[in-house]
C-alpha positions as CSV (number, residue, x, y, z in Angstrom):
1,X,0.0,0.0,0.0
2,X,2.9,2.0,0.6
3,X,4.0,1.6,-3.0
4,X,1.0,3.1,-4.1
5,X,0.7,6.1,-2.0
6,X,4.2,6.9,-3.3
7,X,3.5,6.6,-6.7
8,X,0.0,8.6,-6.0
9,X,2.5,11.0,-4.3
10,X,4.8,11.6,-7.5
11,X,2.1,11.5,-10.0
12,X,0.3,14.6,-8.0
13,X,3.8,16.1,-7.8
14,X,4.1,15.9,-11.6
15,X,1.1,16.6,-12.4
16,X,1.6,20.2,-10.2
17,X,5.0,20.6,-11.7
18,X,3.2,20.6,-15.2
19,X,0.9,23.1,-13.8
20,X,3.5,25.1,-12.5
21,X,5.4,24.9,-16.0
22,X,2.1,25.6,-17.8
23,X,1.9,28.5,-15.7
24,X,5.0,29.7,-16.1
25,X,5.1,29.4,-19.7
26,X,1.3,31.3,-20.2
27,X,2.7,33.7,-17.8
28,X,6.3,34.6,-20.4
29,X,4.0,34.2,-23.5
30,X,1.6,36.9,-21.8
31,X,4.4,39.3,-21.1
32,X,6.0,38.7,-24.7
33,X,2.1,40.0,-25.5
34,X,1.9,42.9,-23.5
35,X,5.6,43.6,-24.8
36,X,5.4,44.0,-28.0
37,X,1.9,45.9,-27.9
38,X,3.9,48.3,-25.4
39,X,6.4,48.7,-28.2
40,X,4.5,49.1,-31.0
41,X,2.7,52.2,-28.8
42,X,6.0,53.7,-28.3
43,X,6.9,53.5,-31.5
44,X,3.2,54.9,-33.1
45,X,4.2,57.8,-30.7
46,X,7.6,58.2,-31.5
47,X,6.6,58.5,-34.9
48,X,4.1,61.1,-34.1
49,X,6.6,63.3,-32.2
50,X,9.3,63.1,-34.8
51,X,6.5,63.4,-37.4
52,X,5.9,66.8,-36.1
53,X,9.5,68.2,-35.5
54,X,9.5,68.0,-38.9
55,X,6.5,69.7,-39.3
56,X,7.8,72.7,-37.4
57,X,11.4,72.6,-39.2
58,X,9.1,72.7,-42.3
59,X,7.3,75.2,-41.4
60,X,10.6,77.4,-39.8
61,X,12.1,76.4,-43.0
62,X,9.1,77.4,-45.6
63,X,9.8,81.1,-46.5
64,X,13.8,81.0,-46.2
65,X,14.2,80.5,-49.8
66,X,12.9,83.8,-50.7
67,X,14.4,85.7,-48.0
68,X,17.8,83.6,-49.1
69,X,17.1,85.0,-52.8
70,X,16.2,88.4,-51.4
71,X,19.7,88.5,-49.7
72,X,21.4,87.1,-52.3
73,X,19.9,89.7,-54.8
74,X,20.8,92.9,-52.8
75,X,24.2,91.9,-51.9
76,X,24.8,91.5,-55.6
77,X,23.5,94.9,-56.2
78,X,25.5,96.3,-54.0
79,X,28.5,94.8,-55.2
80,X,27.8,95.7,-58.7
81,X,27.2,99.4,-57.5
82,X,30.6,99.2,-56.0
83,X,32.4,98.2,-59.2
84,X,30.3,100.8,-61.1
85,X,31.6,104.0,-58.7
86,X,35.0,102.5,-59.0
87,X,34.8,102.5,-62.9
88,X,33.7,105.7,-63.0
89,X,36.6,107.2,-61.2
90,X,39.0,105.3,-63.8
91,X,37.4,105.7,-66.9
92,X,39.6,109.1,-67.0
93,X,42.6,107.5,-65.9
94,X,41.8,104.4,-68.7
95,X,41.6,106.8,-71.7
96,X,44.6,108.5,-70.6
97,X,46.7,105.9,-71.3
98,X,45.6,104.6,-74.4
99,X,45.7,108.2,-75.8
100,X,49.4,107.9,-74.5
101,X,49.8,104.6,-75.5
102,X,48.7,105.6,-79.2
103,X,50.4,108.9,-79.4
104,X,53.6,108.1,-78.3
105,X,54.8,104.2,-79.2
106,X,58.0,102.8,-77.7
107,X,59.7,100.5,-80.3
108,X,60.3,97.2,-78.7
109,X,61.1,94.0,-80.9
110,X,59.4,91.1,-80.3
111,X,60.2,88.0,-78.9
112,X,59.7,85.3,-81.9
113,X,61.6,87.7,-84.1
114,X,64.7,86.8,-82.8
């Protein structure tokens, strides 16, 4: 009679250790779940953040072509004005020396006619 309480006795302890295991297992397959639904929600909202951060750097970013172009376009003028004034106050000096140049020629000979 022993014989049989003892196996009784191990065949109730297996059968709880199987419990225990199918437990254990539902239990990790349950948190695996719950994981990768709390993933996926960080990651939706990640999205949404970085989603708009662009949004705003669009937005920042929208109208600074035609300011750039603006910028652009006045510096040039005023560059261009510059090189105006400054050719202004030569073109005297300029047709001064071609009226020397012309009028009084210095004789040099040239190099190839060696």
């Amino acid at each position: 009679m022993s014989q049989q309480n003892g196996i009784a006795t191990l065949l109730k302890a297996e059968k709880e250790a199987h419990e225990i295991v199918s437990q254990a297992r539902k239990y990790r397959q349950d948190k695996l779940k719950q994981a990768k639904v709390d993933a996926a929600s960080e990651i939706t909202a990640y999205k949404l953040k970085k989603d708009e951060e662009l949004k705003q750097i669009e937005a920042k970013n929208e109208g600074g072509v035609g300011d750039l172009e603006k910028e652009a376009e006045s510096q040039i003028q005023g560059e261009l004005d510059d090189i105006k004034k400054v050719a202004q106050g030569k073109t005297g000096d300029v047709v001064k020396l071609l009226i020397d140049s012309v009028t009084n020629p210095v004789p040099e000979i040239h190099v190839n006619a060696a």
